[in-house]
C-alpha positions in Angstrom: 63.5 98.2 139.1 63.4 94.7 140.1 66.2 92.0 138.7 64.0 90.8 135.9 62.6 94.5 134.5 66.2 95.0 134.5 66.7 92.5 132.1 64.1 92.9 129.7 65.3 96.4 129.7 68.6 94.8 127.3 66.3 92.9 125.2 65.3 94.5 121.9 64.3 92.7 118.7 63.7 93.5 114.9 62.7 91.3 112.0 65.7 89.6 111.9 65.6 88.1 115.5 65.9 88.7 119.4 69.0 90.1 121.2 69.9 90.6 124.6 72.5 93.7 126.1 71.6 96.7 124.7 67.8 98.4 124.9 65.6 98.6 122.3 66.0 102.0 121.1 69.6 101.5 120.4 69.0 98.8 118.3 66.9 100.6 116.3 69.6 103.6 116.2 72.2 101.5 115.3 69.9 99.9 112.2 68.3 102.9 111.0 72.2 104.3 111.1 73.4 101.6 108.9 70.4 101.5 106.5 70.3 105.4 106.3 69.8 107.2 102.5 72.9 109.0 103.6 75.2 106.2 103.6 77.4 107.8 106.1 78.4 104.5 108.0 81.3 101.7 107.0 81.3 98.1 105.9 84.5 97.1 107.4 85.4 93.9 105.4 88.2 90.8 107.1 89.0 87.6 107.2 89.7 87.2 110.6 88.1 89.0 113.4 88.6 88.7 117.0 85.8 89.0 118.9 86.4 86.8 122.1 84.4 87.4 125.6 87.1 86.2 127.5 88.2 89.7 128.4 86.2 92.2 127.8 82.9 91.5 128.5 80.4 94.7 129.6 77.3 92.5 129.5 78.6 89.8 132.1 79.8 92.9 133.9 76.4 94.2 134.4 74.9 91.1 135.1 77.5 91.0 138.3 77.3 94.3 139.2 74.1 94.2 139.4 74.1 90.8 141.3 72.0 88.8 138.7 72.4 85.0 138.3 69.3 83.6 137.2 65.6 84.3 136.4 62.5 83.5 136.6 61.4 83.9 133.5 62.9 81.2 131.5 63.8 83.1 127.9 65.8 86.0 130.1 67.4 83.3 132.5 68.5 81.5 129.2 70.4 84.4 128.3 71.2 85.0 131.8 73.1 81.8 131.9 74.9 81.9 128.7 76.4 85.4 128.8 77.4 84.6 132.6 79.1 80.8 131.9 78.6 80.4 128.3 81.6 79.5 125.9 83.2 82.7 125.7 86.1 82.1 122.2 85.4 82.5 119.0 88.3 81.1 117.4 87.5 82.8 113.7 90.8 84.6 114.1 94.8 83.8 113.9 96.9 86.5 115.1 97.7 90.1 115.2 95.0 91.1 112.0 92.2 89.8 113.8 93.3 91.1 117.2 93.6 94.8 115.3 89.9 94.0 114.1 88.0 93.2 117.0 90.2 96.1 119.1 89.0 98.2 116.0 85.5 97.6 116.2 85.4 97.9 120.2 86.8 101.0 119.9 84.3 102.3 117.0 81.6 100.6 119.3 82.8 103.2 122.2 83.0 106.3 120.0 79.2 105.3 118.5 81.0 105.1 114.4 78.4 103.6 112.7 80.0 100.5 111.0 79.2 97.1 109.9 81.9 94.6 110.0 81.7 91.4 107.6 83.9 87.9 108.0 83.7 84.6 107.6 82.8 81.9 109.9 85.0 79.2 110.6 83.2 75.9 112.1 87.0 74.6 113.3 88.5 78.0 113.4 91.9 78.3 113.2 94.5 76.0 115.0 96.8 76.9 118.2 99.7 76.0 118.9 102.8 76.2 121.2 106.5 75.2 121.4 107.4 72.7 124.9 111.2 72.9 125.2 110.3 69.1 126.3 108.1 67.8 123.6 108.1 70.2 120.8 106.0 71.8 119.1 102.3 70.9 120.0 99.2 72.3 117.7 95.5 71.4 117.9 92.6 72.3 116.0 89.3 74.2 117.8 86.1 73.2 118.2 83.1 75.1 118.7 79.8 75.6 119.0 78.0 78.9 118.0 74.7 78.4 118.7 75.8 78.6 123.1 78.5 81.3 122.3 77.0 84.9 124.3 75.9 87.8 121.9 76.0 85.3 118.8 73.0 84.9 116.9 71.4 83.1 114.0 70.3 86.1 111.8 66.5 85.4 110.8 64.6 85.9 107.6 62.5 88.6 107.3 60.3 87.0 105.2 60.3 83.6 106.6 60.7 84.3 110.2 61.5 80.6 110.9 64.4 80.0 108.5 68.0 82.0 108.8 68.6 83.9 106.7 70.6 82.9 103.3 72.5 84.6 100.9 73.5 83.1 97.5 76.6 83.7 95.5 77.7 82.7 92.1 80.8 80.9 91.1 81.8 79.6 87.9 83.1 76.9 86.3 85.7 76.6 83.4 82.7 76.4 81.0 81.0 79.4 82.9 78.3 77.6 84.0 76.6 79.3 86.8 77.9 77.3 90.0 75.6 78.6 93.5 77.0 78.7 97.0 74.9 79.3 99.9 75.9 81.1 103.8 73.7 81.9 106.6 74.1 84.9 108.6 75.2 85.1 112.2 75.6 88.3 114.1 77.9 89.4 116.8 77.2 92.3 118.8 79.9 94.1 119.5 78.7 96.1 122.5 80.3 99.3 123.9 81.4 99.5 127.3 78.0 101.5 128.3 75.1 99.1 126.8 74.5 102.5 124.9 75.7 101.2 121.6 77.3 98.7 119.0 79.1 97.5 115.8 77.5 94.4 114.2 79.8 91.6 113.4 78.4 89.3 110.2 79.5 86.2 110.1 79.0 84.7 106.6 78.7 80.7 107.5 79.1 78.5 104.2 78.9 75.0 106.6 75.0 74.8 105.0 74.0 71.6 103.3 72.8 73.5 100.0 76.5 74.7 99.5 78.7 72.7 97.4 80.9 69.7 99.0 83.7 72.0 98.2 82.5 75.3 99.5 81.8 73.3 102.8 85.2 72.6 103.4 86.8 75.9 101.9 84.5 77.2 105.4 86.0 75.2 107.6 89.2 76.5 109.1 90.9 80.3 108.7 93.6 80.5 106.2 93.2 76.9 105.0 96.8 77.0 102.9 95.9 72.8 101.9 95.7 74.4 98.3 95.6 77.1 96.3 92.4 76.4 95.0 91.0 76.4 98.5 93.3 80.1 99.6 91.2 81.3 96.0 88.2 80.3 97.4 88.1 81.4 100.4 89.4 84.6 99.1 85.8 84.7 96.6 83.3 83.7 99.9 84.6 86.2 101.6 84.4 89.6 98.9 81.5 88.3 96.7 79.4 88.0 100.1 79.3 91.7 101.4 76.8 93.2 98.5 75.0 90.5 98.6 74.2 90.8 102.6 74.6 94.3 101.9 71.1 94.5 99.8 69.8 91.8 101.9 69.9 94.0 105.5 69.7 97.2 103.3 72.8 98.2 104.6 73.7 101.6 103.0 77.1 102.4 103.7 79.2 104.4 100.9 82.7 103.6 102.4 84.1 100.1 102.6 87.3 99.5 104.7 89.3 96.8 103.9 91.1 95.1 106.6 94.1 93.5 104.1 93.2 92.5 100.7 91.5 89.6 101.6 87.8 91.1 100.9 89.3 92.7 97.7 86.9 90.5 95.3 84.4 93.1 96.8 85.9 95.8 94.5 85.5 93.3 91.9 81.5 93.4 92.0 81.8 97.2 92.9 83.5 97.5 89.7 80.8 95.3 87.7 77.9 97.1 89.2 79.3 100.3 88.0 79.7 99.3 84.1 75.9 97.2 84.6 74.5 100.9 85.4 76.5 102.6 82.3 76.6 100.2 79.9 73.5 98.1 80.5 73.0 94.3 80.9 75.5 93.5 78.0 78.6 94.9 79.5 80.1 91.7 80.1 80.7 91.5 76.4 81.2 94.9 75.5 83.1 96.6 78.1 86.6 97.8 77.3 89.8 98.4 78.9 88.7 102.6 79.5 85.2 101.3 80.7 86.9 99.2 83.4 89.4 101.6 84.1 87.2 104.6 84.4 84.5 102.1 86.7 87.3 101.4 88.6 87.7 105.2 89.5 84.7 105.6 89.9 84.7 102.8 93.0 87.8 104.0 94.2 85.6 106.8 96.1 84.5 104.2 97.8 86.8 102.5 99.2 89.6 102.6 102.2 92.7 100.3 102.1 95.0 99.4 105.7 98.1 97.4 104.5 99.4 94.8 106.7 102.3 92.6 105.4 105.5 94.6 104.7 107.2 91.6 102.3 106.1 90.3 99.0 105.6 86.7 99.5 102.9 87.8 102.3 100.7 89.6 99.1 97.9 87.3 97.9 98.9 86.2 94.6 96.9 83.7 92.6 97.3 81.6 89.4 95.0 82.5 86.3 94.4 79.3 85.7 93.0 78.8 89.1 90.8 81.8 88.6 89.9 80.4 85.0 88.1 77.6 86.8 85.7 79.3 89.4 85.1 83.3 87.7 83.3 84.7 84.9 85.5 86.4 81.9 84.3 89.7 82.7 85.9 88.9 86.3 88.9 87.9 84.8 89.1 91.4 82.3 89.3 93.1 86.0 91.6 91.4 87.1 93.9 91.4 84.2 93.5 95.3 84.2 93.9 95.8 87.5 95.4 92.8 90.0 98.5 92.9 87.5 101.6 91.4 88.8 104.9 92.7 88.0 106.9 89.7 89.0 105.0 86.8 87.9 102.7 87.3 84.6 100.8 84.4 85.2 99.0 85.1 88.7 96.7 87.8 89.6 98.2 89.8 92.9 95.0 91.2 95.2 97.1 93.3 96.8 98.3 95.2 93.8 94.5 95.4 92.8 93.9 96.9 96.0 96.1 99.5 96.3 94.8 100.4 92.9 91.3 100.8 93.9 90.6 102.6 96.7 90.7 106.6 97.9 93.6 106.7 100.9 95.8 103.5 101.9 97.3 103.3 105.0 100.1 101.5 106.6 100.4 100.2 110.3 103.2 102.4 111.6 105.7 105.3 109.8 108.3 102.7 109.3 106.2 100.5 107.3 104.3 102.8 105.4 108.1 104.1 104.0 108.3 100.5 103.1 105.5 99.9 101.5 105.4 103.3 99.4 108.9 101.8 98.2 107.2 98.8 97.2 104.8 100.1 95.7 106.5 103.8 94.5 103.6 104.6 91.9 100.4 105.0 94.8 103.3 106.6 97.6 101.7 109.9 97.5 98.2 108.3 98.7 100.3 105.7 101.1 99.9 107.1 104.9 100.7 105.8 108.3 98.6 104.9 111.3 100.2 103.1 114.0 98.4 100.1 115.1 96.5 100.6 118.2 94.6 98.9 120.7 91.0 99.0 122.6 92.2 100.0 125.9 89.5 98.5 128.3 90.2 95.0 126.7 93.8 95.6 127.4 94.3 97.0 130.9 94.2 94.2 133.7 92.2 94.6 137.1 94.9 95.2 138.8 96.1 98.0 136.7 93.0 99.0 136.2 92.4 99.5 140.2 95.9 101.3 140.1 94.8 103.7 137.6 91.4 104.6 139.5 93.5 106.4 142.7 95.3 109.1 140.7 93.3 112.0 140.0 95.9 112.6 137.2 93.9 109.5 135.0 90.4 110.2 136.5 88.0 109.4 134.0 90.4 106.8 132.0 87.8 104.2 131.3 85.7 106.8 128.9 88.8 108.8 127.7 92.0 107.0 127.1 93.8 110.2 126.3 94.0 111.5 129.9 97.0 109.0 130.1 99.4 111.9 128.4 99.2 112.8 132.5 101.1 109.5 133.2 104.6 112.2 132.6 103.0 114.0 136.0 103.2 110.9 137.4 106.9 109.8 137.4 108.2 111.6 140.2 105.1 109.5 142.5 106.2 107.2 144.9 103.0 105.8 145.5 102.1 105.7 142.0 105.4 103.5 141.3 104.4 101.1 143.8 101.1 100.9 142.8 101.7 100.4 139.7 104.7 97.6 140.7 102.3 96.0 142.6 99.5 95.6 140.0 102.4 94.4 137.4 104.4 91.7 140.0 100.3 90.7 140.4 99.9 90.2 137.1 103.2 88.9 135.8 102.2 85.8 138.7 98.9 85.5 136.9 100.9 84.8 133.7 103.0 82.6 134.8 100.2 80.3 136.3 98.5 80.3 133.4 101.1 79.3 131.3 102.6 76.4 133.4 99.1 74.8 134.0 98.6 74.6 130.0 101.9 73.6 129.7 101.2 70.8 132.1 97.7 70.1 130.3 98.8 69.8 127.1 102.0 68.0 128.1 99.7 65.3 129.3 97.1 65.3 126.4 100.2 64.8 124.0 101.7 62.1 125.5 98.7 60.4 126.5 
């Protein structure tokens, strides 16, 4: 197989565009997966996710292996070019949450879970900063373009093959007029280690001209705390978007995973859907406490809940006078019901609505989940623990890596992280030890490079 049969080998397409990395066929097993009549896939739902390239990478890695740097034919040495020197950050994420949701959805890409994961996109991201025992603290916005970005793509409309796709969502005003704002759909391809399979990443993008002024800049950077207003919106783009792009993809998944409470206005619609089927189209105005309660169990079923913040003032509380401006009442009998707070009467708290409505809760590690059931005592028995983990091939360095590969005790690492409960075989080897020395003194020099040239960069860009 020549260099460019090789590459149209990881091009595959469907109506709703062209992709490069992974062969057709497993495009359409990951599709027909997500849009099955079982349902037995996952709509994992956050606000941050991070999905750099920066790291781990198995496209690029193919393309070196196999020695490919260009092509003849121009579409392939397009994508040729931007998976090999393209911008590889995708600053839609600000910390640990995001880091535990793109490691997530490596790590379901590598086990082949069928899941669909759904975010926001952020045109400036989110801002970085660092402390200079000189000069301070220095933080600066990011900028970035996804249209170069590798394994990001515009999604297309089926329909209209030559516009993106669009979803529309409705928001309210204090007179409940019907206010509309629009987001296009990007796709990142979360791609296993193998080529042989991956996790779709939907970006809803609100940045469109036919959204609101207001919506515009509620998309614009992660966590935007300027106001509430703009937390509260945010909050609504993100959880009234996934049915919506749900029945748009015909994405059939049963169980949705919250990553926080973030996404939790998804519940909301969940919840509304539930008492349009049993009550009929007047249920906004005839629906009681019971019906909302007993809708609410019935959604439950469907969803999964992981916990993050272990203090209150991290919980996502908002005014209901905020929510008085931008929701339906119907919306706002849910919430009553169900997001009450037991501090403050006059805010909704998401994260009390969440752990209300869901099947099985979990914490981030045994010592926070015995926090959190003592926060909340009255859903302890469903509260369980799962310590935060990590996607190992985005984690383990080169060097390390080549360490690892000369001990038969970790043969076959790459593919299955577990055989490193041999590491215990391994303490009494000298030449392990040094290896593994060596790799880390390697590594720890690597660091510190790094650090002192961007220290020295950004020294200079401050004061200039």
């Amino acid at each position: 197989m020549d260099n460019d049969q090789f590459l149209r080998s990881l091009l595959s397409s469907n109506d709703l565009g062209t992709f490069f990395g992974v062969p057709q066929n497993i495009l359409d097993n990951v599709w027909s997966e997500l849009t099955s009549p079982s349902g037995n896939s996952i709509i994992y739902v956050s606000m941050e996710i991070g999905a750099d390239t920066d790291v781990f990478h198995p496209v690029k890695d193919r393309l070196r292996h196999n020695n490919i740097t260009e092509s003849s034919d121009n579409d392939l040495d397009s994508f040729v070019k931007r998976f090999l020197s393209g911008p590889e950050k995708i600053p839609n994420y600000g910390g640990g949450l995001g880091i535990l949701a793109g490691d997530t959805l490596k790590s379901m890409a590598s086990c082949k879970i069928p899941a669909v994961a759904i975010s926001l996109m952020y045109r400036e991201g989110y801002f970085s900063q660092l402390v200079d025992s000189k000069i301070g603290q220095i933080a600066w916005g990011s900028q970035w373009d996804p249209e170069k970005v590798p394994g990001l793509y515009l999604i297309k409309n089926p329909l209209y093959p030559e516009k993106p796709l669009v979803i529309e969502i409705p928001f309210f005003d204090k007179n409940e007029h019907s206010l509309y704002a629009y987001a296009q759909v990007w796709i990142k391809m979360e791609i296993n280690e193998d080529l042989d399979y991956f996790i779709p990443e939907l970006l809803l993008d609100f940045s469109v001209e036919s959204s609101p002024e207001w919506i515009r800049e509620a998309s614009n950077r992660l966590y935007d705390s300027s106001s509430e207003l703009m937390k509260a919106t945010q909050r609504r783009m993100l959880g009234a978007g996934v049915m919506p792009v749900m029945d748009l993809l015909g994405i059939t998944s049963k169980t949705i995973h919250l990553n926080e409470q973030h996404g939790v206005v998804a519940v909301m619609h969940l919840i509304a859907e539930v008492l349009l089927q049993e009550l009929g189209p007047d249920y906004q105005t005839i629906a009681t406490d019971d019906d909302i309660l007993n809708a609410a169990e019935t959604v439950s079923s469907r969803v999964v809940y992981t916990i993050h913040t272990p203090v209150k003032a991290g919980h996502d509380r908002f005014s209901k006078s905020i929510y008085a401006g931008m929701s339906h009442t119907v919306c706002r009998k849910i919430l009553n019901i169900l997001a009450k707070d037991e501090d403050q009467s006059h805010t909704y708290n998401f994260t009390a609505m969440a752990m209300h409505v869901n099947r099985a809760v979990n914490s981030v590690s045994r010592l926070h989940r015995d926090v959190t059931q003592k926060q909340f005592p009255q859903f302890s028995e469903k509260i369980s623990a799962i310590t935060n983990g990590v996607h190992h091939l985005t984690w383990i360095s080169e060097n390390k890596a080549e360490a690892f590969d000369h001990f038969d005790e970790l043969k076959n690492w790459r593919h299955d992280p577990g055989v490193f409960k041999n590491a215990e075989k391994l303490l009494g080897n000298n030449n392990f030890r040094d290896s593994l020395e060596q790799a880390w003194a390697k590594d720890s020099k690597i660091l510190i490079e790094y650090i002192n040239n961007m220290l020295n960069r950004h020294r200079s860009e401050a004061l200039e």
